[in-house]
N, C-alpha and C positions, 0 to 999 in steps of 0.2 A: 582383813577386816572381818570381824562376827557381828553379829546378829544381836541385840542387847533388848532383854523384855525390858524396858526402860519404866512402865507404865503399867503397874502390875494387876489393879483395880479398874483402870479404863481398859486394858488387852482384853482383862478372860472377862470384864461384861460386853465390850463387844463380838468375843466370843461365842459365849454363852448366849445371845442373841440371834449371832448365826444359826448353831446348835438348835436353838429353837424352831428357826425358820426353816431347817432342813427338815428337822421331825414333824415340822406342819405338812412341811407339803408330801413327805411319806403319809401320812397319815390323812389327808385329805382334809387339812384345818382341825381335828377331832384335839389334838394334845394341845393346841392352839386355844383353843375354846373351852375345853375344859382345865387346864391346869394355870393357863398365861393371859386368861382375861379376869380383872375385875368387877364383879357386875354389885349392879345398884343393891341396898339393903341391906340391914344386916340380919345372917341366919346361924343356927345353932351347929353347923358343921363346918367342921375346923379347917374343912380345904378351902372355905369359903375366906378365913382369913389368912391363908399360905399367900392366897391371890390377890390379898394386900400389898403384897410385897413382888408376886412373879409377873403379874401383869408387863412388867417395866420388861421382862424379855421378850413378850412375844410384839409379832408388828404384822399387820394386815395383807401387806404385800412387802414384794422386793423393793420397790420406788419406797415405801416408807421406812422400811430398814436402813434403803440405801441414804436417804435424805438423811436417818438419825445418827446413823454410823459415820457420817462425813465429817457433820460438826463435834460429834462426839471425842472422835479420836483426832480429830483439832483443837480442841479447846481441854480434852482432858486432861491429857500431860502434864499442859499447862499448870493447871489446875492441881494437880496430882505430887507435881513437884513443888509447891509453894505451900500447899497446906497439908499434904504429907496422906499417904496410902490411908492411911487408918481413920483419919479427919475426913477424906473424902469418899470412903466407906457408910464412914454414921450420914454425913452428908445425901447420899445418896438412898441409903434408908431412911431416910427423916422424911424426905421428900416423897417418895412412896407410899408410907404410911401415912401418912397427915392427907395427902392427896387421895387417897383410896377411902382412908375416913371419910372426908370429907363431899365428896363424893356418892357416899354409899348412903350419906347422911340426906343430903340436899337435891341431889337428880336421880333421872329415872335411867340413864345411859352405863353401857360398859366403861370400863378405859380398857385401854391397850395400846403399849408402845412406851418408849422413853421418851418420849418428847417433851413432859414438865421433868424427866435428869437433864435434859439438853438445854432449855431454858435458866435451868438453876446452874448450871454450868457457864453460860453465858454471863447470867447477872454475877457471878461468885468470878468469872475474870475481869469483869470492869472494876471491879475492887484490888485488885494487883498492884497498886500502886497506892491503896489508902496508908495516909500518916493520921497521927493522931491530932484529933481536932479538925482534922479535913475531908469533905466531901467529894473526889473526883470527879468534875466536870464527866469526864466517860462514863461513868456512872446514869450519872444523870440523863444524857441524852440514848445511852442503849435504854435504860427504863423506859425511856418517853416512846424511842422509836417502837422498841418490842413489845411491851405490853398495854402501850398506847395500839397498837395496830392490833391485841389479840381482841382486847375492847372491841372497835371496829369490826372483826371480824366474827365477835361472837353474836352479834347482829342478824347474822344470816345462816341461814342451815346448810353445814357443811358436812355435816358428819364428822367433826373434828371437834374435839375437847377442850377448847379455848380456856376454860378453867384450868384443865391441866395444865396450861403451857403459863397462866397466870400464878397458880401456887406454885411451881418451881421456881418462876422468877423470881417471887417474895422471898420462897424461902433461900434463895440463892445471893442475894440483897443480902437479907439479913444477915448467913453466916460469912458472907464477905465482909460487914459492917463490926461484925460484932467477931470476926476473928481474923480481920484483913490484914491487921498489923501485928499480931502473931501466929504467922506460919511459920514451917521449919526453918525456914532461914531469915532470922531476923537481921543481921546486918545487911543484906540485901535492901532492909527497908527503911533503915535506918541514917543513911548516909544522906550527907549536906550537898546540896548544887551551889 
């Protein structure tokens, strides 16, 4: 039996997340903070918008890594396999851009960590089983439960990015909505009970 990178897009950003948190703690947090956090505003230096995009690797500690990496490399594959590497590529940089934008636009806070990919990952598999013309019930209730609860918990100060974890849900909805019933394998979805 070998070994099969089955998940090519979810492995090497779980990876690459590791990699990150190795080079943090060599470095004492320094590549962490400067190359893998998003901070508020917009400014004329162009590392400032690399960190639109790398924040999603770096992560505050090991318990936050470890929480991202759990669901992550659960629900990626997933994910990875129904709407194809390269879909869940754009996918993942949409989310990070739009979220860093938006972000840099509206609060005064860093980001850092994948936790609105892990989000958008979530809502983009309650869609796994949209047909056309239909709404899944699963859908519906993961919305309610998880972003009904980030609601809730943006309430109180956490030091947690409740927006973050809200704009991947949406955008993770949406591209589940709008590309749920064509992913690479459409006979998968197309079949009568």
């Amino acid at each position: 039996m070998r070994i099969r990178y089955n998940a090519p897009v979810t492995l090497t950003f779980a990876l690459l997340c590791c990699a990150v948190m190795v080079a943090g703690k060599i470095t004492n947090g320094a590549t962490t903070q400067t190359f893998f956090t998003a901070y508020p505003g917009l400014s004329g230096s162009p590392l400032h918008y690399i960190q639109f995009f790398t924040y999603i690797l770096g992560h505050g500690s090991i318990a936050h890594l470890s929480a991202n990496l759990s669901l992550l490399l659960l629900i990626g594959p997933i994910n990875e396999e129904k709407f194809g590497s390269g879909l869940l590529l754009e996918m993942i940089l949409v989310t990070a851009l739009l979220t860093a934008i938006l972000n840099a636009l509206f609060f005064n806070t860093g980001l850092l960590g994948a936790s609105g990919i892990v989000f958008m990952l979530i809502l983009l598999s309650s869609c796994s089983n949209i047909r056309s013309g239909e709404v899944p019930l699963t859908l519906i209730l993961v919305a309610f439960l998880y972003l009904g609860n980030e609601i809730y918990s943006s309430m109180g100060d956490d030091n947690v990015s409740q927006f973050a974890h809200l704009t991947g849900g949406v955008i993770g909805a949406f591209y589940g909505l709008l590309r749920g019933g064509r992913g690479k394998n459409p006979k998968a979805r197309t079949t009568k009970y």
